[in-house]
Backbone bond lengths (Angstrom), bond angles and torsions (degrees), N, CA, C in turn:
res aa  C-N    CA-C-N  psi(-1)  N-CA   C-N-CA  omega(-1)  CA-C   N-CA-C  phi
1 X - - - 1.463 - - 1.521 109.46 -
2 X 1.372 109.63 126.77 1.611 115.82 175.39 1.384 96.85 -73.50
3 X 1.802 113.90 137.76 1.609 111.30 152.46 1.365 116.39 -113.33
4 X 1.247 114.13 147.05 1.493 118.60 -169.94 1.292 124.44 -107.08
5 X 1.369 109.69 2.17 1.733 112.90 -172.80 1.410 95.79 -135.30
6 X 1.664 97.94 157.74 1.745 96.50 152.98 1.327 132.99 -34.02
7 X 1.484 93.13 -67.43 1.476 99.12 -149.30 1.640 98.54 -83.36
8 X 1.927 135.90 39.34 0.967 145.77 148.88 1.739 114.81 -101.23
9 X 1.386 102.35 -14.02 1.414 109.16 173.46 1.317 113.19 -99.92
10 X 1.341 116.60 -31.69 1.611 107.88 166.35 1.914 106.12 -70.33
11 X 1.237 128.64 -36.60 1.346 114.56 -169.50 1.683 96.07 -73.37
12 X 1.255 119.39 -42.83 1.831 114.25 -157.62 2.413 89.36 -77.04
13 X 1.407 119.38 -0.07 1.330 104.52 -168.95 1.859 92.97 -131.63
14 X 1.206 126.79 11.88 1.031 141.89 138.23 1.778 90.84 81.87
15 X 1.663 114.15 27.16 1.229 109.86 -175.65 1.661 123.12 100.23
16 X 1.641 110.44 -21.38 1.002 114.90 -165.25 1.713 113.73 -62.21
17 X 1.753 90.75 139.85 1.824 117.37 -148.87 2.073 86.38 -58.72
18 X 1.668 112.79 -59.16 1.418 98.55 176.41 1.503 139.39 -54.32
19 X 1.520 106.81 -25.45 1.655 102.74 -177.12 1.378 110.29 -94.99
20 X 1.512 97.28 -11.85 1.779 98.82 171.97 1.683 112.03 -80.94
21 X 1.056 115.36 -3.73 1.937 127.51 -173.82 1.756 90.78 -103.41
22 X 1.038 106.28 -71.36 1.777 106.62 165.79 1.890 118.08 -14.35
23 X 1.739 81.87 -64.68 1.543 84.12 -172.65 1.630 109.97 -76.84
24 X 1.567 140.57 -20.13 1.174 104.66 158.79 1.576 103.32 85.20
25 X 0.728 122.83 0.77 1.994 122.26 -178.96 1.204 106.08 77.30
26 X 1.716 125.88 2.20 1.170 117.20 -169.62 1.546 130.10 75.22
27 X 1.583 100.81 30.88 1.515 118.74 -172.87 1.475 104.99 -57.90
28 X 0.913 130.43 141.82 1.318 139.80 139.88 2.040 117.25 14.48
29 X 0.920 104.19 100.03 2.059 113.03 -162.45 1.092 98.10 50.04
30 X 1.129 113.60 67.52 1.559 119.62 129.90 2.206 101.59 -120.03
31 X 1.694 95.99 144.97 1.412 91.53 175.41 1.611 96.77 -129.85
32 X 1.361 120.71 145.53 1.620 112.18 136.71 1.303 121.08 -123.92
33 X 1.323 111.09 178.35 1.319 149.89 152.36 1.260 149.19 -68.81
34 X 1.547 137.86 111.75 1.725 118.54 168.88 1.768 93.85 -135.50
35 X 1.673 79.16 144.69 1.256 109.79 167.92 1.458 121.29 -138.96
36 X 1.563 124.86 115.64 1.426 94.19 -176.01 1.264 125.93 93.75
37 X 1.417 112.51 -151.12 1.448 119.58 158.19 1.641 96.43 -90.36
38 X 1.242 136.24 -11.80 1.732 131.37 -156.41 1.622 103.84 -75.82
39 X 1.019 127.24 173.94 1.496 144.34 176.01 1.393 99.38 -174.34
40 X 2.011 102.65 126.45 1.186 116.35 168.24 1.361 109.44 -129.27
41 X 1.299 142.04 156.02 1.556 159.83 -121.47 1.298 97.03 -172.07
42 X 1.548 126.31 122.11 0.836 111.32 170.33 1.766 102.19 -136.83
43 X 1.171 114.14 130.57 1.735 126.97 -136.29 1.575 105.05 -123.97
44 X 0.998 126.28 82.44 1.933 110.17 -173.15 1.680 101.30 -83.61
45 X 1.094 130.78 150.06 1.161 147.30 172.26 1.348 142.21 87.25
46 X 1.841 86.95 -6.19 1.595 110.43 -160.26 1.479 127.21 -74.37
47 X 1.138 128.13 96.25 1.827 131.51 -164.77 1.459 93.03 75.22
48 X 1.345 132.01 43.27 1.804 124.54 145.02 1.729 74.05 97.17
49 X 1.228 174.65 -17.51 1.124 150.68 -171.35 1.888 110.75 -137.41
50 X 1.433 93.63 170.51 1.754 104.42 -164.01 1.379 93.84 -111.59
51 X 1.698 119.85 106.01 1.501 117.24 -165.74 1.225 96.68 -130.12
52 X 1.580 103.20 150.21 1.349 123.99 -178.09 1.767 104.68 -107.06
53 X 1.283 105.89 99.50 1.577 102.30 -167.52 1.736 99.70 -91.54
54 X 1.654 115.97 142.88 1.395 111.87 -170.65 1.380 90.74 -141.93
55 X 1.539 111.74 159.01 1.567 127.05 166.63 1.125 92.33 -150.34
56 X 1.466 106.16 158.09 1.618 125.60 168.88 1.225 109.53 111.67
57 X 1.661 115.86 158.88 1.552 126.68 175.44 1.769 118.36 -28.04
58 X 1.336 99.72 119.63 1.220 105.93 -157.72 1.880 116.80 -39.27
59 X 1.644 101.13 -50.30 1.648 111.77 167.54 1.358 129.45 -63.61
60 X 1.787 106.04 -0.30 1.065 86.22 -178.10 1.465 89.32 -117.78
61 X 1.357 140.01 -5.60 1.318 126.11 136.39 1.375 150.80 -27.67
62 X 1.738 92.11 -63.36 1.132 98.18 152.65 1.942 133.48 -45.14
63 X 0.930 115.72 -30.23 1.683 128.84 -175.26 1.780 89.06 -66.89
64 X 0.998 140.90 -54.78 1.519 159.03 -160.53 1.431 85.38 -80.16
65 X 0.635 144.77 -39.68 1.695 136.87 -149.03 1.631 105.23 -105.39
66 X 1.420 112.99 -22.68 1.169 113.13 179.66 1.604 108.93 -110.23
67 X 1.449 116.04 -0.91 1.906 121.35 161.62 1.344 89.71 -84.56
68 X 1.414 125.72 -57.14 1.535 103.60 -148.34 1.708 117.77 -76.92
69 X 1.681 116.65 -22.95 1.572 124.17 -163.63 1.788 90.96 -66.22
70 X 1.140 138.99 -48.43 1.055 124.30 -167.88 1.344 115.65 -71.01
71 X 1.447 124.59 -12.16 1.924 125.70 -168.79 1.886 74.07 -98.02
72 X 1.572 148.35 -18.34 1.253 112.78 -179.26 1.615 120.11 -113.19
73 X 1.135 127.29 -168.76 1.602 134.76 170.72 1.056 90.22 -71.41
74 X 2.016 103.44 149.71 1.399 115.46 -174.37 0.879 103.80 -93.83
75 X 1.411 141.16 22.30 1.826 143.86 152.61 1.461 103.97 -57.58
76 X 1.481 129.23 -25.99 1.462 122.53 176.53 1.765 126.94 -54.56
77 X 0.929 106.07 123.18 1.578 129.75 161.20 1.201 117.84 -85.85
78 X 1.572 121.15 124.21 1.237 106.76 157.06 1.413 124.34 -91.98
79 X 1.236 138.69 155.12 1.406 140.09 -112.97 1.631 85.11 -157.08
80 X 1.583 134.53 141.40 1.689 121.62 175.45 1.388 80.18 171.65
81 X 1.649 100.47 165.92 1.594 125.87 170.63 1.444 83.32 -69.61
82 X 1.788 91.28 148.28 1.506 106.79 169.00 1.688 142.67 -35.41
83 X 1.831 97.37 -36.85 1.363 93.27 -152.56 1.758 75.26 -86.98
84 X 1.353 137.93 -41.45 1.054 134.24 -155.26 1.808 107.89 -58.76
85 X 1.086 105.51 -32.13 1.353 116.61 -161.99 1.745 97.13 -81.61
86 X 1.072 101.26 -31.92 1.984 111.77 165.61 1.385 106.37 -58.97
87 X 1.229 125.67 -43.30 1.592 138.45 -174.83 1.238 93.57 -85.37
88 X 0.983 144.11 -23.93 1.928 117.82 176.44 1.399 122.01 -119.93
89 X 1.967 102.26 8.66 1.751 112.42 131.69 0.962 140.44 -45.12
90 X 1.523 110.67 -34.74 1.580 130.23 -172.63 1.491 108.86 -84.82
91 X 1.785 105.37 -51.48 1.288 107.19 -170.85 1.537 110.25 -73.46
92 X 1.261 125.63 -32.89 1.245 128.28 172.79 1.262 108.38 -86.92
93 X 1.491 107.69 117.29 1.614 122.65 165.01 1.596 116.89 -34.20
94 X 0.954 129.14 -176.60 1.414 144.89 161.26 1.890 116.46 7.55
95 X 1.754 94.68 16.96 1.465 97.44 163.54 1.736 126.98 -82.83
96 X 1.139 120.08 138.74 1.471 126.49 170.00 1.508 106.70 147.03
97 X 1.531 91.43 174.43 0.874 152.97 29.49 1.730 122.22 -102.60
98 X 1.309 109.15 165.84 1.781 103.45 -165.54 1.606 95.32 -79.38
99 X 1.087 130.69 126.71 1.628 104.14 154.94 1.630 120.70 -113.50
100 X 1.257 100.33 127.67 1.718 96.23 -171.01 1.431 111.90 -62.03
101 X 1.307 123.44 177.72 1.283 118.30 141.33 1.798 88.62 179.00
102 X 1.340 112.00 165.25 1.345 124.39 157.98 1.478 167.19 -32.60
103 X 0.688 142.55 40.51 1.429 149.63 -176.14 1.843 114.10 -48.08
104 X 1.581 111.02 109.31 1.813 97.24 163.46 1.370 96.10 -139.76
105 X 1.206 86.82 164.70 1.882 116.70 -169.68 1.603 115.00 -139.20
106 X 1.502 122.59 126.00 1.154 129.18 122.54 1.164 143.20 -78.75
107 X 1.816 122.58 163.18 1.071 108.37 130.00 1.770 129.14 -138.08
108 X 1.658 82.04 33.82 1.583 100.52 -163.14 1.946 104.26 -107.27
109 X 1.084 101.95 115.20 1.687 105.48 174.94 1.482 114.78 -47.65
110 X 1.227 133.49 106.76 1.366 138.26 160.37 1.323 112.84 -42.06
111 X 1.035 101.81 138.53 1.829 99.72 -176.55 2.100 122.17 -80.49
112 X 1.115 102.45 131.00 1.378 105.85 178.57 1.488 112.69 -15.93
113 X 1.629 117.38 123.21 1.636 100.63 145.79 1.174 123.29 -57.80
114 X 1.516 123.32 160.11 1.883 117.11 154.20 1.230 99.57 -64.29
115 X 1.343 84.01 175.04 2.059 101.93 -172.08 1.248 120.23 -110.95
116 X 1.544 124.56 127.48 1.119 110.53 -178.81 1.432 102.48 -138.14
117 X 1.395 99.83 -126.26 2.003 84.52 -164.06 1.439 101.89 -87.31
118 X 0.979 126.43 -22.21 1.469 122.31 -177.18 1.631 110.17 -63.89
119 X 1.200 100.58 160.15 1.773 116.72 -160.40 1.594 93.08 -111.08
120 X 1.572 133.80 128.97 1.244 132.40 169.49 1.626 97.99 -122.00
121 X 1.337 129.43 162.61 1.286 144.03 150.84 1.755 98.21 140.43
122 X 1.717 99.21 -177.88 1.509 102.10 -164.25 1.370 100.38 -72.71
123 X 1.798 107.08 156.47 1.221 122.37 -173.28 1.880 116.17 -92.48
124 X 1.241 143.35 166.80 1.326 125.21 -152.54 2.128 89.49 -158.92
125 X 1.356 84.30 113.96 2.012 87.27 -178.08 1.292 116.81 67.17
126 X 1.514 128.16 33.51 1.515 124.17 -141.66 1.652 99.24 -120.94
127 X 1.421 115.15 -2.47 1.493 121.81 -173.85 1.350 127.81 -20.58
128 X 1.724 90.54 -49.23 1.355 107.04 -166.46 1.705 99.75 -81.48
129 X 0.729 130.42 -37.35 1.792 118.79 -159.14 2.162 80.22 -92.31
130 X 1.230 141.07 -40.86 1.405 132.67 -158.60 1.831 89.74 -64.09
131 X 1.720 118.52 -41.05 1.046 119.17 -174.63 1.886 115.65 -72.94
132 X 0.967 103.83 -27.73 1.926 125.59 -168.04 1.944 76.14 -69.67
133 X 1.971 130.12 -74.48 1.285 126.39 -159.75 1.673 103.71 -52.93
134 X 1.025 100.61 -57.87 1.712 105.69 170.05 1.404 126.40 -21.87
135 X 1.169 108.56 -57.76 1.457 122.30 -179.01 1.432 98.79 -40.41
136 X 1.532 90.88 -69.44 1.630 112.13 -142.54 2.057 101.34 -79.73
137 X 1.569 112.06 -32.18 1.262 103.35 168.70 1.550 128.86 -107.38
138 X 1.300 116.65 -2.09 1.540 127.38 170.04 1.650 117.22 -146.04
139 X 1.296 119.68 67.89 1.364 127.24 -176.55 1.405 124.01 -45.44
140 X 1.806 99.50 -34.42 1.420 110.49 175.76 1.566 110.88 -111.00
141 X 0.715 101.25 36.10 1.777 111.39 170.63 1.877 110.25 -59.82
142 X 1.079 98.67 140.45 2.010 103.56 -164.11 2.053 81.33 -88.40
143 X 0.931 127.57 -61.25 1.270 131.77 176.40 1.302 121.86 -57.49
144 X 1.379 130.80 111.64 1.600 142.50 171.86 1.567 137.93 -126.28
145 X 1.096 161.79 86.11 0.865 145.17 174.06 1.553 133.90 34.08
146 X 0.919 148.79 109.02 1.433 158.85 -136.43 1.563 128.34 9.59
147 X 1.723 92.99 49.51 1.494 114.14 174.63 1.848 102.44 -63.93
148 X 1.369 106.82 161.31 1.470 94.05 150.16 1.398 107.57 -83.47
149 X 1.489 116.81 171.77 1.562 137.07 169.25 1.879 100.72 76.28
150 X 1.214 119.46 3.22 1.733 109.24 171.77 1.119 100.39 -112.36
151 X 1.264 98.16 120.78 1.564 121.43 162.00 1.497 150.23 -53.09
152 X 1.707 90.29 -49.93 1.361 95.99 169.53 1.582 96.82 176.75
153 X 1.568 123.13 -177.44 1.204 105.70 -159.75 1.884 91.35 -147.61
154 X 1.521 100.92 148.61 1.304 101.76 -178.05 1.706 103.45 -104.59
155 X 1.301 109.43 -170.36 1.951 110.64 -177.27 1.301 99.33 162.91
156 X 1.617 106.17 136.94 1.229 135.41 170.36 1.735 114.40 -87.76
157 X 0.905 124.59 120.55 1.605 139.51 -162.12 1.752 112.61 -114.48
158 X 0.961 111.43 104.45 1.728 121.61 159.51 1.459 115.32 -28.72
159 X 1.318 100.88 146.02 1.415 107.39 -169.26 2.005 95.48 -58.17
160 X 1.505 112.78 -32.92 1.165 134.23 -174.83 1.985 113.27 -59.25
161 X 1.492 79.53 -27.40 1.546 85.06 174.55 1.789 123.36 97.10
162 X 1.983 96.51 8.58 1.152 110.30 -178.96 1.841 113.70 -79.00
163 X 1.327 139.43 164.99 0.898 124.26 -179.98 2.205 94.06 -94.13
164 X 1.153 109.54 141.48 1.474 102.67 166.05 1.959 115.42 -141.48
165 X 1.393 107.86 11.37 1.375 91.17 168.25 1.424 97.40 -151.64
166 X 1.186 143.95 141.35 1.766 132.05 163.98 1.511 91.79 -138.67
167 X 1.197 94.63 -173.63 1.410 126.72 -162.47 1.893 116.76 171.12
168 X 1.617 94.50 148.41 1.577 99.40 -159.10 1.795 100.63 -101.88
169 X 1.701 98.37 172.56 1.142 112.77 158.81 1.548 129.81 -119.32
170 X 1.029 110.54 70.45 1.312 125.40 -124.23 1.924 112.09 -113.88
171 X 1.515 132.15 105.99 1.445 117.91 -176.25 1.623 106.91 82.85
172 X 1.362 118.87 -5.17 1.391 120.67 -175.25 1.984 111.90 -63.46
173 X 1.160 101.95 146.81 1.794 101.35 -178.53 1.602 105.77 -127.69
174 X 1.501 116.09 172.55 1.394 98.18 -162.19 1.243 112.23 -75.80
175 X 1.717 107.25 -6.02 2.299 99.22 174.70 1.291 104.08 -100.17
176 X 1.494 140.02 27.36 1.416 137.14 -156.22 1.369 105.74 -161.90
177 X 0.889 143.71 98.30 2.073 137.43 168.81 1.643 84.19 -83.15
178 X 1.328 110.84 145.76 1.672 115.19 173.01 1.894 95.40 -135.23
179 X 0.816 141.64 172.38 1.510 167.54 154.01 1.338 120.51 -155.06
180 X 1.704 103.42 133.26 1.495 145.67 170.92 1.363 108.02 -131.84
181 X 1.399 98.19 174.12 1.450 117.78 -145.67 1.665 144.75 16.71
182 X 1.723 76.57 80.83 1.301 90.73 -170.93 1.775 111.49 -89.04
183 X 0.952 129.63 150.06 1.312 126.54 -171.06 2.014 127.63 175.16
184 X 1.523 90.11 120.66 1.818 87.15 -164.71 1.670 106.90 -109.17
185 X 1.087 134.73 134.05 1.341 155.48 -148.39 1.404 77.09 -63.47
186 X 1.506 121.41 139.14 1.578 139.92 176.25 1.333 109.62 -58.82
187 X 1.448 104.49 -60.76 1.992 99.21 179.00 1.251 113.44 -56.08
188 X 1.251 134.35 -10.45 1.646 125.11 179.85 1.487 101.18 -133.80
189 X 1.275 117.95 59.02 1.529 122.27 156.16 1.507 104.87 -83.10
190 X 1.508 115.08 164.47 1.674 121.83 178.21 1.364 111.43 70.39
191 X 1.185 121.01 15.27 1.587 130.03 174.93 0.999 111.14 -98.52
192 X 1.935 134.91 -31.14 0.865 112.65 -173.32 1.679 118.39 126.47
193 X 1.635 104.45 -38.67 1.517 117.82 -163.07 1.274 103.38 -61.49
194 X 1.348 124.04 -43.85 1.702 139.80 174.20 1.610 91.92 -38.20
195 X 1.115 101.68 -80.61 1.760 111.01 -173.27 1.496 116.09 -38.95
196 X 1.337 114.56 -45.12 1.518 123.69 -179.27 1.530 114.20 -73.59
197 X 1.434 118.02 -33.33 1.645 119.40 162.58 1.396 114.04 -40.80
198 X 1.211 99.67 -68.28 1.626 118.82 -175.77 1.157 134.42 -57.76
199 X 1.137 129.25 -40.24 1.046 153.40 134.14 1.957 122.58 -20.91
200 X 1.668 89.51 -55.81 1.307 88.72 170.52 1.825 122.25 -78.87
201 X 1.492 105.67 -29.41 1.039 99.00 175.73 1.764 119.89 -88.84
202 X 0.995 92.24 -15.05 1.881 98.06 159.49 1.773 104.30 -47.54
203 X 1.221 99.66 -82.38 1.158 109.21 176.44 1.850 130.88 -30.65
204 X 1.748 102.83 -31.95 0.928 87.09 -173.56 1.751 109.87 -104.16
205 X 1.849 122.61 4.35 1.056 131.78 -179.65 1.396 96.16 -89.38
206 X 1.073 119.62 -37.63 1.923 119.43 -175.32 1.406 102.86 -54.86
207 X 1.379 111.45 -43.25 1.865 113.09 -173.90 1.410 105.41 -70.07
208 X 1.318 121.91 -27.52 1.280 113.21 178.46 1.671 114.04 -96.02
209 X 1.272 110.76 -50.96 1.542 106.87 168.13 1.168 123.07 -76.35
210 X 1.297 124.94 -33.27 2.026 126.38 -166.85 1.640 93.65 108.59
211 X 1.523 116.27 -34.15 1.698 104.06 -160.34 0.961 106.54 -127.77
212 X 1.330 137.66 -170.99 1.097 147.40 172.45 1.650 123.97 -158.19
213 X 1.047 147.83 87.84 1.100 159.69 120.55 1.874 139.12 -9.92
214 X 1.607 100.08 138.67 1.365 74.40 161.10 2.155 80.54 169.63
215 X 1.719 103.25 156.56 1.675 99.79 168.23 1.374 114.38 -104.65
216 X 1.239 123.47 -170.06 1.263 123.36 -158.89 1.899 94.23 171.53
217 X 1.388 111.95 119.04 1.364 118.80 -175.53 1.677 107.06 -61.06
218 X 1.428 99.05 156.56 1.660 102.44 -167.27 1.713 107.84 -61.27
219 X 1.224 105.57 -37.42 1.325 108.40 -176.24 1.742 141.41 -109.01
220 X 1.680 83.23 50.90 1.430 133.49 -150.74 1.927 97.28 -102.50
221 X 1.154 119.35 18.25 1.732 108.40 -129.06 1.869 98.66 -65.35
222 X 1.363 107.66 -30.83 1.538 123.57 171.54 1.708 92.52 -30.52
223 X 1.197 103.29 -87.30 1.302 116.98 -157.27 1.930 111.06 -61.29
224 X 1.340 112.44 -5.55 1.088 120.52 -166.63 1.444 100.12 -89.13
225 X 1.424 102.69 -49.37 1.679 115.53 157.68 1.225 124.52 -56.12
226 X 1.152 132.25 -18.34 1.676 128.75 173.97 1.920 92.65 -76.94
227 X 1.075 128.51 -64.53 1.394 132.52 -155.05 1.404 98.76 -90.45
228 X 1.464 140.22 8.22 1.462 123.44 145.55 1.652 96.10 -68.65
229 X 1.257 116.55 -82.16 1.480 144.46 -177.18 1.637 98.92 -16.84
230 X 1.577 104.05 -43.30 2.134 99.73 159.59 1.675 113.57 -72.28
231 X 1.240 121.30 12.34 1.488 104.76 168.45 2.230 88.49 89.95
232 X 0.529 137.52 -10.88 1.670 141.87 169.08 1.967 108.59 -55.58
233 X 1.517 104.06 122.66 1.389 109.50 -175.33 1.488 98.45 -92.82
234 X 1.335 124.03 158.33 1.392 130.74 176.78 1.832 114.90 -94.04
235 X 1.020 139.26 128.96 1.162 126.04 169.50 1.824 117.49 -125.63
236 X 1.174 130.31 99.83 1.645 124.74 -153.51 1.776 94.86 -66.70
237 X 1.186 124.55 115.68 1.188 146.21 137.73 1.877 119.75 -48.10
238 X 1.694 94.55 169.22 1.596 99.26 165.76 1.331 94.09 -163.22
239 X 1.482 126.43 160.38 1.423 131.32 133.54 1.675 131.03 -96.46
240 X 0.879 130.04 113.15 1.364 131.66 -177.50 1.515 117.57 -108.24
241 X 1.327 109.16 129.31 1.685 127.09 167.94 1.348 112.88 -73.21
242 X 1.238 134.10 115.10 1.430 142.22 -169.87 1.667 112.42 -134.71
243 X 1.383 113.03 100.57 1.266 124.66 -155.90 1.741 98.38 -68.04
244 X 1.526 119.62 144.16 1.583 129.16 170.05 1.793 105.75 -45.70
């Protein structure tokens, strides 16, 4: 069964924080799926890739996964909690490889840093210097400067007035705030500024969405540790290639 609205993808996905970020409010090409207990999402453009987000009993996923790959472009990934995405390796022939990576979620406001000389809140005409830190502290950052779906960008500022940590608002939907490209100038790592970006913009997507979101590669553990330490739950993800 095709569903056509939100609020048929939050009842057939029981709310769940990823297929509700997947679906996007149901913008404009985005499609899903239910089967079952299963729900599939199928998302083109979303964080730089065209993902097929799925939940539910692994076989009966699979059934959804093999109607919908042929109605899309074979740029699709399917997208699932880890172990599930292990379970529809097996069932799907000549699919893989698994690739892990991260999934965390709030929906609890991190508490204020104290204040000191540094300047936090969103940044305004700042492309060029958010793109200049980028370079030099996250080369492969999924989030960049005049992507579609980023909004706007936050950054922590030197008493000097330099920019040294930002972070995006980036792919967010109205049940989901998400942020990427997060990234703190190399000579001043262990300070903190990373933590204080995030933090603030946690804070300020939770007030607007309830949640907060965002991935982070498995073997990321630095950064995995900054966003537990914000109150952020871990959930192991995968992407999987699943041939038509």
């Amino acid at each position: 069964m095709e569903l056509t609205s939100v609020e048929d993808v939050a009842a057939a996905c029981q709310g769940d924080t990823i297929v509700m970020w997947a679906a996007q409010g149901m913008r404009d090409g985005i499609r899903a799926w239910a089967h079952g207990e299963a729900v599939a999402v199928a998302s083109p453009d979303l964080n730089r890739r065209d993902r097929l987000t799925v939940r539910g009993p692994a076989d009966q996923v699979a059934v959804l996964v093999r109607r919908a790959l042929p109605e899309l472009a074979p740029s699709y990934r399917v997208m699932a909690e880890r172990d599930l995405a292990g379970e529809l390796a097996d069932l799907l022939p000549g699919s893989g490889p698994v690739r892990p990576f991260e999934w965390m979620e709030t929906t609890t406001p991190p508490a204020p840093h104290d204040a000191g000389d540094e300047e936090t809140g969103w940044l305004l005409e700042t492309d060029a210097e958010v793109s200049a830190l980028l370079t030099e502290a996250a080369p492969s950052a999924w989030a960049v400067p005049g992507l579609p779906g980023i909004r706007r960008w936050a950054g922590v500022r030197s008493a000097e007035g330099k920019l040294v940590a930002t972070a995006a608002d980036a792919w967010s939907c109205p049940e989901v705030g998400f942020v990427a490209g997060v990234a703190t100038a190399p000579a001043l790592r262990g300070r903190g500024y990373g933590r204080r970006v995030c933090a603030f913009v946690f804070r300020s997507l939770i007030a607007t969405h309830g949640r907060v979101a965002l991935v982070v590669d498995t073997d990321n553990r630095a950064a995995i540790g900054v966003y537990e330490r914000l109150g952020m739950r871990l959930r192991p993800v995968a992407a999987l290639a699943v041939p038509v």
